[in-house]
PyMOL Python script that loads the backbone (N, CA, C, O; Angstrom):
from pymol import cmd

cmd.read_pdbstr("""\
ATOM      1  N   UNK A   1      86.567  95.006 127.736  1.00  0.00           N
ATOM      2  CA  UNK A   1      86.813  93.730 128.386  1.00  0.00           C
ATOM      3  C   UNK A   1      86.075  92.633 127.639  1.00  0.00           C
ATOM      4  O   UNK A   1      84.909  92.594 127.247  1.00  0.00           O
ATOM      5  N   UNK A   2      87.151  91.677 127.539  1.00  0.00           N
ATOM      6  CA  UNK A   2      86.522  90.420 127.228  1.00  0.00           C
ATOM      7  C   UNK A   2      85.131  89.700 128.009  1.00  0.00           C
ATOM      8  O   UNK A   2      85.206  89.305 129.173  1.00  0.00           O
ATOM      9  N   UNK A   3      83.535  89.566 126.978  1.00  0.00           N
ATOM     10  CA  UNK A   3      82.353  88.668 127.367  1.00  0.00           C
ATOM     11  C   UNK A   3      82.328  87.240 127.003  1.00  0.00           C
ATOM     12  O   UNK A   3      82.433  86.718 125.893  1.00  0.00           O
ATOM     13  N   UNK A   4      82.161  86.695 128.222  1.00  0.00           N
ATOM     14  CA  UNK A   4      81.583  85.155 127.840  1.00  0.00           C
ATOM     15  C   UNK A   4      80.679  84.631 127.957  1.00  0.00           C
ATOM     16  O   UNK A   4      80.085  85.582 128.465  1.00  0.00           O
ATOM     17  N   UNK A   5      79.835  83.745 127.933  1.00  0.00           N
ATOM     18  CA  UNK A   5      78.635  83.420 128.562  1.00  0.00           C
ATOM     19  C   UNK A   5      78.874  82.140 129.459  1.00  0.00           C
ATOM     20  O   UNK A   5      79.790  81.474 128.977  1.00  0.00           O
ATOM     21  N   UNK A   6      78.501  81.743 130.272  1.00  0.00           N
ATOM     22  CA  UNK A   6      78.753  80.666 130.948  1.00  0.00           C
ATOM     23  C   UNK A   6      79.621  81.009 132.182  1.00  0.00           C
ATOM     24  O   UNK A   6      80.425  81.928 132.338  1.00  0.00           O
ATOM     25  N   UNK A   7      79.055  79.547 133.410  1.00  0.00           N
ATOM     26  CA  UNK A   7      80.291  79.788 134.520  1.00  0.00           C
ATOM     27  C   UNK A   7      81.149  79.801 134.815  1.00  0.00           C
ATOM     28  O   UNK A   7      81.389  79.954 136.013  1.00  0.00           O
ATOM     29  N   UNK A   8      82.188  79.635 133.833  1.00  0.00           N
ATOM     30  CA  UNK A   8      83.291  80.247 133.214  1.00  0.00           C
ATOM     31  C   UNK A   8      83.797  81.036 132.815  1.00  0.00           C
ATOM     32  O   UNK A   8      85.001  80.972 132.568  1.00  0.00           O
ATOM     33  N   UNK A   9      82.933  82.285 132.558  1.00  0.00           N
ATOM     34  CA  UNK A   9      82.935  82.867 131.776  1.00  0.00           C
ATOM     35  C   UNK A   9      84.456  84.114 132.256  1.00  0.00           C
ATOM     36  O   UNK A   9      85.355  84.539 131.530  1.00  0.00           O
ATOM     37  N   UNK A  10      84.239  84.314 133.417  1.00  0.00           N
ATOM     38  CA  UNK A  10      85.324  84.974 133.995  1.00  0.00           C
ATOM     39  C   UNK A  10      86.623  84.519 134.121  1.00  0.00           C
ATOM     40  O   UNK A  10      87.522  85.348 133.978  1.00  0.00           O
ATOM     41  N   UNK A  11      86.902  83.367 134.361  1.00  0.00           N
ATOM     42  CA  UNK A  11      88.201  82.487 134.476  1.00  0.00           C
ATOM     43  C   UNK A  11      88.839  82.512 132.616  1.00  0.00           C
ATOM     44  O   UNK A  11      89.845  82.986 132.090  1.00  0.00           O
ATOM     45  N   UNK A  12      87.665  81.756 132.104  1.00  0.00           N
ATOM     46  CA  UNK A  12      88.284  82.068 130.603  1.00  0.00           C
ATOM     47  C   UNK A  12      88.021  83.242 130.233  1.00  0.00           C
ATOM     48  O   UNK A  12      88.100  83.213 129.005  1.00  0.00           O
ATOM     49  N   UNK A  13      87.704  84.446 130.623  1.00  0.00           N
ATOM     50  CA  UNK A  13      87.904  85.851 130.062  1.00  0.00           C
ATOM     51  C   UNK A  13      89.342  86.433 130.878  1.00  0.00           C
ATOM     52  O   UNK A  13      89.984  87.336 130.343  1.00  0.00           O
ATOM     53  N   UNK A  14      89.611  86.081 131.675  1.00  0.00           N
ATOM     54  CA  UNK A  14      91.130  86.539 132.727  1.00  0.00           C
ATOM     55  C   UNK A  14      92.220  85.328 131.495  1.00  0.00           C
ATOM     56  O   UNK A  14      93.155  85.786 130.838  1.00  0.00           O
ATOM     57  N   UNK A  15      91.941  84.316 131.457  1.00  0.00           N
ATOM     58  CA  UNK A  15      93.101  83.834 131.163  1.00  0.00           C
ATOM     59  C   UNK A  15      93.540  83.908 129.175  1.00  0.00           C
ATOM     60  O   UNK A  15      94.480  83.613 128.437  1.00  0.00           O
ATOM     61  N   UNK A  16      92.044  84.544 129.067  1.00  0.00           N
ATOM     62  CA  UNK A  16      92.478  85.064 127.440  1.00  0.00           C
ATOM     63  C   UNK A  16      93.310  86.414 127.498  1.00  0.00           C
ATOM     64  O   UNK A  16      94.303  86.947 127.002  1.00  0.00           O
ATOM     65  N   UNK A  17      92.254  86.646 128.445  1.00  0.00           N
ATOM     66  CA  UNK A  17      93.438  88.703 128.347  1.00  0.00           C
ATOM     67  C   UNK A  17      94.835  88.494 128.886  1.00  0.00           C
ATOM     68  O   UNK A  17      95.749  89.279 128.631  1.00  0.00           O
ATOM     69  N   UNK A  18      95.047  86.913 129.989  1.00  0.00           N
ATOM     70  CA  UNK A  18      96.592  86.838 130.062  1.00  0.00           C
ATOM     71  C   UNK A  18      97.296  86.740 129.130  1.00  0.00           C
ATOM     72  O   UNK A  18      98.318  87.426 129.108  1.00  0.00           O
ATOM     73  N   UNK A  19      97.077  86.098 128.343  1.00  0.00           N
ATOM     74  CA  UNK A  19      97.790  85.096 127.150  1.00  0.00           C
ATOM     75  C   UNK A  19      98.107  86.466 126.216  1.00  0.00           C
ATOM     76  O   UNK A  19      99.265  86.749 125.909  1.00  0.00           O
ATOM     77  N   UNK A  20      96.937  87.297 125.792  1.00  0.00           N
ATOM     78  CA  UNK A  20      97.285  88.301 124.911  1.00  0.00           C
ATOM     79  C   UNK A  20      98.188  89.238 125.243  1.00  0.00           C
ATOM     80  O   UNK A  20      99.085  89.740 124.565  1.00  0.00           O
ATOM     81  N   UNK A  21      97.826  89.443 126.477  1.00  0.00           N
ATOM     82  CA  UNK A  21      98.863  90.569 127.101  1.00  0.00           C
ATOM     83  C   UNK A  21     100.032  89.909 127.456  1.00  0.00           C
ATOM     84  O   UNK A  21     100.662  90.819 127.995  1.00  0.00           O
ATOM     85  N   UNK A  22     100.696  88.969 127.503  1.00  0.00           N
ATOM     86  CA  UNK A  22     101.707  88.018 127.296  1.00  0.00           C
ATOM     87  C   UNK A  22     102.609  88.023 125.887  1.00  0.00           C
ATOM     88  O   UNK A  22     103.807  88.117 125.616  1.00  0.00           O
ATOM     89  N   UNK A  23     101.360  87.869 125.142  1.00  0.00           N
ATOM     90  CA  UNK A  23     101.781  88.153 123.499  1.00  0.00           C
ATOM     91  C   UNK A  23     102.555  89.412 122.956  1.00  0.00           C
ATOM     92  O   UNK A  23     103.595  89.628 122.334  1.00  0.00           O
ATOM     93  N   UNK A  24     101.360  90.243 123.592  1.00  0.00           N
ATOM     94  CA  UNK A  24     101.984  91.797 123.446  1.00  0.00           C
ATOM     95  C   UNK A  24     103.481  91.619 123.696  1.00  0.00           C
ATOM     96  O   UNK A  24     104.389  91.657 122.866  1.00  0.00           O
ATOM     97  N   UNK A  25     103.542  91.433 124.910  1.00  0.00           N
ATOM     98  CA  UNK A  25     104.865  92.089 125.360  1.00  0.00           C
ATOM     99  C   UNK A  25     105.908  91.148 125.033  1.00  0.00           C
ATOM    100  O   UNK A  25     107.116  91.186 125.263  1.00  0.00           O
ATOM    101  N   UNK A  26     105.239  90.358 124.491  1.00  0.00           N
ATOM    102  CA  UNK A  26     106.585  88.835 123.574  1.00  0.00           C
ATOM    103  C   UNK A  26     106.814  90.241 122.505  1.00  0.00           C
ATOM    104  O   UNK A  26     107.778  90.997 122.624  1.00  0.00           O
ATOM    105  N   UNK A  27     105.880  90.383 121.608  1.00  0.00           N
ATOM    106  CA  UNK A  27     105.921  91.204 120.500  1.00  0.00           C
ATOM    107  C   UNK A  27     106.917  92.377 120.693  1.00  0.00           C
ATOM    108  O   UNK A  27     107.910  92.616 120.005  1.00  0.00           O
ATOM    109  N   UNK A  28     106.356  93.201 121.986  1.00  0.00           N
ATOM    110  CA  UNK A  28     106.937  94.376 121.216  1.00  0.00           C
ATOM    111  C   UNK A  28     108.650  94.127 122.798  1.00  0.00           C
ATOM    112  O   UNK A  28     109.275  95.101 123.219  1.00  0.00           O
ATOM    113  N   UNK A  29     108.865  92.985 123.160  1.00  0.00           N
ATOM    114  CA  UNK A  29     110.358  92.748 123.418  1.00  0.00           C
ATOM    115  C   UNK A  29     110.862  92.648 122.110  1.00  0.00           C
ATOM    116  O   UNK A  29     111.413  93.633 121.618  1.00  0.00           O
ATOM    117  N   UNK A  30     110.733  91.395 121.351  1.00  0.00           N
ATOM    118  CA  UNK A  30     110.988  91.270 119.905  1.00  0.00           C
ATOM    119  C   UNK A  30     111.386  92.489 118.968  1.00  0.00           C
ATOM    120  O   UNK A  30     112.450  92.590 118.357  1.00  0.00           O
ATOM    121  N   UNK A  31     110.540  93.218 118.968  1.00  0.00           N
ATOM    122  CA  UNK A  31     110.286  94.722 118.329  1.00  0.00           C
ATOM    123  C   UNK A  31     111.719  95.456 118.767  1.00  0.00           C
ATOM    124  O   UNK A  31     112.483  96.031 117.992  1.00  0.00           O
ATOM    125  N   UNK A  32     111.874  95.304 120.085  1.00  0.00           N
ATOM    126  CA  UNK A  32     113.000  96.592 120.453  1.00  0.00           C
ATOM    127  C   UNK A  32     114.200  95.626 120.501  1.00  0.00           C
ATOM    128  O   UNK A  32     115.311  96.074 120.785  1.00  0.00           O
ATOM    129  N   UNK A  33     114.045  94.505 120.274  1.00  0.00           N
ATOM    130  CA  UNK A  33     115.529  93.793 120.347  1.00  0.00           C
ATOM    131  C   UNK A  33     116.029  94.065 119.053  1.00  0.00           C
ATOM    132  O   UNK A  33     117.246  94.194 118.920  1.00  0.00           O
ATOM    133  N   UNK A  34     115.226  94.180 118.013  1.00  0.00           N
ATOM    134  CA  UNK A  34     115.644  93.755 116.385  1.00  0.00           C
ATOM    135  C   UNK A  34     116.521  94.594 116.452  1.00  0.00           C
ATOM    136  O   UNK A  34     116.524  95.228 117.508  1.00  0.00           O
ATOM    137  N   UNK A  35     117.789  95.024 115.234  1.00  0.00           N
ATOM    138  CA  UNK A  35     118.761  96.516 115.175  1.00  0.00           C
ATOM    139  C   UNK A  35     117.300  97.222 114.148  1.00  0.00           C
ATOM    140  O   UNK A  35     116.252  96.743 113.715  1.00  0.00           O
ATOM    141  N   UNK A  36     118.026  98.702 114.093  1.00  0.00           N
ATOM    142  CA  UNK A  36     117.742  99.197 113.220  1.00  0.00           C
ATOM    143  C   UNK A  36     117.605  98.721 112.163  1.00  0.00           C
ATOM    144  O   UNK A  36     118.377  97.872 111.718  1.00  0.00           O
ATOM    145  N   UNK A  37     116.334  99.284 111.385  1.00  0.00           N
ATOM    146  CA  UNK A  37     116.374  99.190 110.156  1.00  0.00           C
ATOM    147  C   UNK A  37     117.589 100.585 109.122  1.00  0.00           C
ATOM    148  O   UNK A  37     117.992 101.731 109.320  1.00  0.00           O
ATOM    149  N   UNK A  38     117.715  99.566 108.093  1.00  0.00           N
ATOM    150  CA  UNK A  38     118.563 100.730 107.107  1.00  0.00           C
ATOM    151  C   UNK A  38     118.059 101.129 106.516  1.00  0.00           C
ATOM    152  O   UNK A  38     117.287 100.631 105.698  1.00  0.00           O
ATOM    153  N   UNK A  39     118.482 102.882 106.846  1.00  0.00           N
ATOM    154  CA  UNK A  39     117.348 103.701 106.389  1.00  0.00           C
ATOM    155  C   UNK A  39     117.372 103.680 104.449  1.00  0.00           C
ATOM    156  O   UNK A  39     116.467 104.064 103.708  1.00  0.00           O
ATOM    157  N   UNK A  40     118.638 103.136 104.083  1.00  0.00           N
ATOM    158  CA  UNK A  40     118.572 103.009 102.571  1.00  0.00           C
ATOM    159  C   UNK A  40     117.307 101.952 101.990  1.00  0.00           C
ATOM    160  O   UNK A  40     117.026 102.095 100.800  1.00  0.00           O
ATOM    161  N   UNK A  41     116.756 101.203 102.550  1.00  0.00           N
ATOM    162  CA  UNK A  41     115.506 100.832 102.366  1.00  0.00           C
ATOM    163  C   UNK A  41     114.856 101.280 101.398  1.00  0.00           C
ATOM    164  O   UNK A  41     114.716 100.943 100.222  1.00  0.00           O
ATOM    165  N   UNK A  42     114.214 102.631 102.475  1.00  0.00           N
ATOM    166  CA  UNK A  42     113.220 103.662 102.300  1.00  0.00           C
ATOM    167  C   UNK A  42     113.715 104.226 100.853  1.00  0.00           C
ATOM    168  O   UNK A  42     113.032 104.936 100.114  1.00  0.00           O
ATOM    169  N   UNK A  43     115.079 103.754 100.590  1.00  0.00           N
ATOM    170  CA  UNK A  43     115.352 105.520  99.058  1.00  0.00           C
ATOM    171  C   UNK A  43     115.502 104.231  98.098  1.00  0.00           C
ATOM    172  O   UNK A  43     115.499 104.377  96.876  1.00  0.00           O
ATOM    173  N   UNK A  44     115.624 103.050  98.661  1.00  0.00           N
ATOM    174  CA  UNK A  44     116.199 102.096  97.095  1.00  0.00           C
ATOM    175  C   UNK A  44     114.594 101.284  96.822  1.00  0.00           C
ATOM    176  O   UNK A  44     114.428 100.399  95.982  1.00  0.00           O
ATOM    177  N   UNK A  45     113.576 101.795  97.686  1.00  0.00           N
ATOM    178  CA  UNK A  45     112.415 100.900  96.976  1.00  0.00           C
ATOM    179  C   UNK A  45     111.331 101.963  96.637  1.00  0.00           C
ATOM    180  O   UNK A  45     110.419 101.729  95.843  1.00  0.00           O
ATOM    181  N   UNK A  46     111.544 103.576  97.524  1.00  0.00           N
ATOM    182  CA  UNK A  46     110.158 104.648  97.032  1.00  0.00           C
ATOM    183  C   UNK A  46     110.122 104.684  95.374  1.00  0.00           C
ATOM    184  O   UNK A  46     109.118 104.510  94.683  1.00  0.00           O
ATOM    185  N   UNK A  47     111.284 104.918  94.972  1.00  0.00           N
ATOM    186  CA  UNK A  47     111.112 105.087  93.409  1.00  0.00           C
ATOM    187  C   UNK A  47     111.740 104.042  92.155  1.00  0.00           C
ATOM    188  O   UNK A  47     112.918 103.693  92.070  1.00  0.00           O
ATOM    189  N   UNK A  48     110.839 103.726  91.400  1.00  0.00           N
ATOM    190  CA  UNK A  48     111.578 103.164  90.217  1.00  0.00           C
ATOM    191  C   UNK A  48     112.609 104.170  89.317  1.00  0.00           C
ATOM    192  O   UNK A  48     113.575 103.685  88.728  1.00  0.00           O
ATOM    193  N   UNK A  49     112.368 105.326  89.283  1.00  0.00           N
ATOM    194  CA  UNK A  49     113.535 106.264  88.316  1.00  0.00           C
ATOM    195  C   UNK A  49     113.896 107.366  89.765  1.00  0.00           C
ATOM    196  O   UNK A  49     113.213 108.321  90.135  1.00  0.00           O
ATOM    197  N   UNK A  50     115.356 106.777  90.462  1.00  0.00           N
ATOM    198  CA  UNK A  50     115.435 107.562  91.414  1.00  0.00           C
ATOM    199  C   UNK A  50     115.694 108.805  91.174  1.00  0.00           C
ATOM    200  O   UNK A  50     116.636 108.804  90.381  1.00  0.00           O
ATOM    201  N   UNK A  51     115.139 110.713  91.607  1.00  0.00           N
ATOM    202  CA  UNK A  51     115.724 111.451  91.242  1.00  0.00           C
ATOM    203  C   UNK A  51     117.158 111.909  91.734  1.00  0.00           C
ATOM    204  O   UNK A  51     117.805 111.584  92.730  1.00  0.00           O
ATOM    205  N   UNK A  52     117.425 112.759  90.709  1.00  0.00           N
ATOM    206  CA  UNK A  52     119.125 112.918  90.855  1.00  0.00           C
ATOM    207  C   UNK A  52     119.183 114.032  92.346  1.00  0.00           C
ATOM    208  O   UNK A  52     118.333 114.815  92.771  1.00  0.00           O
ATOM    209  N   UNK A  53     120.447 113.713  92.816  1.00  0.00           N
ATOM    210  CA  UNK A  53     120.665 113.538  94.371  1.00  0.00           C
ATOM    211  C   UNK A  53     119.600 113.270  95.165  1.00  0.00           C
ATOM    212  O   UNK A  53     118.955 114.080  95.831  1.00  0.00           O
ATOM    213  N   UNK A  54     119.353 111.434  95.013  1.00  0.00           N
ATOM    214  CA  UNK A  54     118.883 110.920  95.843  1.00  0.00           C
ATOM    215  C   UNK A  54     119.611 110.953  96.705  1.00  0.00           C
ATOM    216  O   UNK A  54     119.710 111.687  97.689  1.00  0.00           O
ATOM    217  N   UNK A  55     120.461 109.671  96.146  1.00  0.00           N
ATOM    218  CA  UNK A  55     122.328 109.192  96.561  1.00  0.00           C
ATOM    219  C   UNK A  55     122.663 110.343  97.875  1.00  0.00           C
ATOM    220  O   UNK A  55     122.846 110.030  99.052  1.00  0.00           O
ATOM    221  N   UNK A  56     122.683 111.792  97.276  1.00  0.00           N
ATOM    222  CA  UNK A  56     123.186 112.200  98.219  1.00  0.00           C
ATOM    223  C   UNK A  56     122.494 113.161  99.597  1.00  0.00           C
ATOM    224  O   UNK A  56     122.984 113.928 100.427  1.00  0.00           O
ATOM    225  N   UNK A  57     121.095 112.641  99.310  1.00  0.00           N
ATOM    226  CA  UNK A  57     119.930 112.549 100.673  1.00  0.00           C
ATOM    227  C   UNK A  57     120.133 111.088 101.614  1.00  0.00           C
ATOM    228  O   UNK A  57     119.953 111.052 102.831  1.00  0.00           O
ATOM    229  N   UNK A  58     120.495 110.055 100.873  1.00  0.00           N
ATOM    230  CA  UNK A  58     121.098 109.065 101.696  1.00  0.00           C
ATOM    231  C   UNK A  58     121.967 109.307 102.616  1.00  0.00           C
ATOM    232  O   UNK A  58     121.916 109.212 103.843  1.00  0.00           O
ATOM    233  N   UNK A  59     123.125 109.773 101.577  1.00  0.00           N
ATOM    234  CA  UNK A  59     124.387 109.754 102.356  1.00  0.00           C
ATOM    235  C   UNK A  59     123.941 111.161 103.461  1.00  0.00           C
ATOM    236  O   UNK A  59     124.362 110.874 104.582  1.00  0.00           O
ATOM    237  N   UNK A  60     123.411 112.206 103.470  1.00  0.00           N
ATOM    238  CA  UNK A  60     123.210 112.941 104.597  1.00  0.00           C
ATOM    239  C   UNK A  60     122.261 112.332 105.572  1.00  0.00           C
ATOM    240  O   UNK A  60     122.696 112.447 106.718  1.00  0.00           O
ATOM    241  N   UNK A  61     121.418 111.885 105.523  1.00  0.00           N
ATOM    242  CA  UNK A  61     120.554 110.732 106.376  1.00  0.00           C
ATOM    243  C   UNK A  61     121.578 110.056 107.346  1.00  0.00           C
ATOM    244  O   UNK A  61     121.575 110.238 108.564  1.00  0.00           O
ATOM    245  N   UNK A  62     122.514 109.202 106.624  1.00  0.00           N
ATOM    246  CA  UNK A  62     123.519 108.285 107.065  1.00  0.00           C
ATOM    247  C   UNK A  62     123.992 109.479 108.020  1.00  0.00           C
ATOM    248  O   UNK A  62     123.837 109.480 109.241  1.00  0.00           O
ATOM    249  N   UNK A  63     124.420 110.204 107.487  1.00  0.00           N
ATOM    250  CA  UNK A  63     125.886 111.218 108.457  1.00  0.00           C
ATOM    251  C   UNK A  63     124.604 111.338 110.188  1.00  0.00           C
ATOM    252  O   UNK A  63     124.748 111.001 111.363  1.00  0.00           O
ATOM    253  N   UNK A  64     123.567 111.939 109.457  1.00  0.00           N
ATOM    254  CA  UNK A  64     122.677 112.503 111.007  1.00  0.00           C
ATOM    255  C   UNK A  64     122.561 111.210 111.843  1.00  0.00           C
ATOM    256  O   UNK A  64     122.723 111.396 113.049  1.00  0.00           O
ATOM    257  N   UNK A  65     122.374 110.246 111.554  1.00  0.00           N
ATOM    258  CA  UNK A  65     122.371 108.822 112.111  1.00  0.00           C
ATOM    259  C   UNK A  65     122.907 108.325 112.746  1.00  0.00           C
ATOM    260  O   UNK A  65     122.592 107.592 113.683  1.00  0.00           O
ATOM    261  N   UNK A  66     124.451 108.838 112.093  1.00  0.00           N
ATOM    262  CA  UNK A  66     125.335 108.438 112.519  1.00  0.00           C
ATOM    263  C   UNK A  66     126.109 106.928 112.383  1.00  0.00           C
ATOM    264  O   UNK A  66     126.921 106.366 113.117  1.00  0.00           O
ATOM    265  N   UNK A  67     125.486 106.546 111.119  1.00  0.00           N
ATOM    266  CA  UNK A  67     125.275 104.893 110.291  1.00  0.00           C
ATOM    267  C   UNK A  67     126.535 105.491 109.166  1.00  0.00           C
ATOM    268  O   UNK A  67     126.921 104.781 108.238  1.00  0.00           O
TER     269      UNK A  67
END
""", "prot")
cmd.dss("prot")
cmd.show_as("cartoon", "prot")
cmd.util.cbc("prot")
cmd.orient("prot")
């Protein structure tokens, strides 16, 4: 828990933990609204010399996905 010093100290320690916990849940609404990420991401930036059947670890990725 948030310390303050002063006779305040409780009013502005309640209305900081509102605000954050406000934030949070701005955040992680935000978070679950976004779509998916594409999982081709992950295979077109891990490697500079991709190995051979990357391509087709993608495309099975895709199929389980259902993307």
């Amino acid at each position: 828990s948030l310390r303050l010093p002063g006779p305040l100290a409780a009013t502005r320690a309640a209305a900081i933990t509102a605000a954050a916990l406000e934030r949070r849940r701005a955040g992680i609404a935000a978070a679950e609204a976004a779509p998916p990420p594409d999982p081709a991401l992950v295979f077109e930036t891990a490697y500079a010399d991709p190995p051979a059947g990357l391509a087709d670890d993608l495309a099975e990725l895709r199929r389980i996905l259902g993307r």
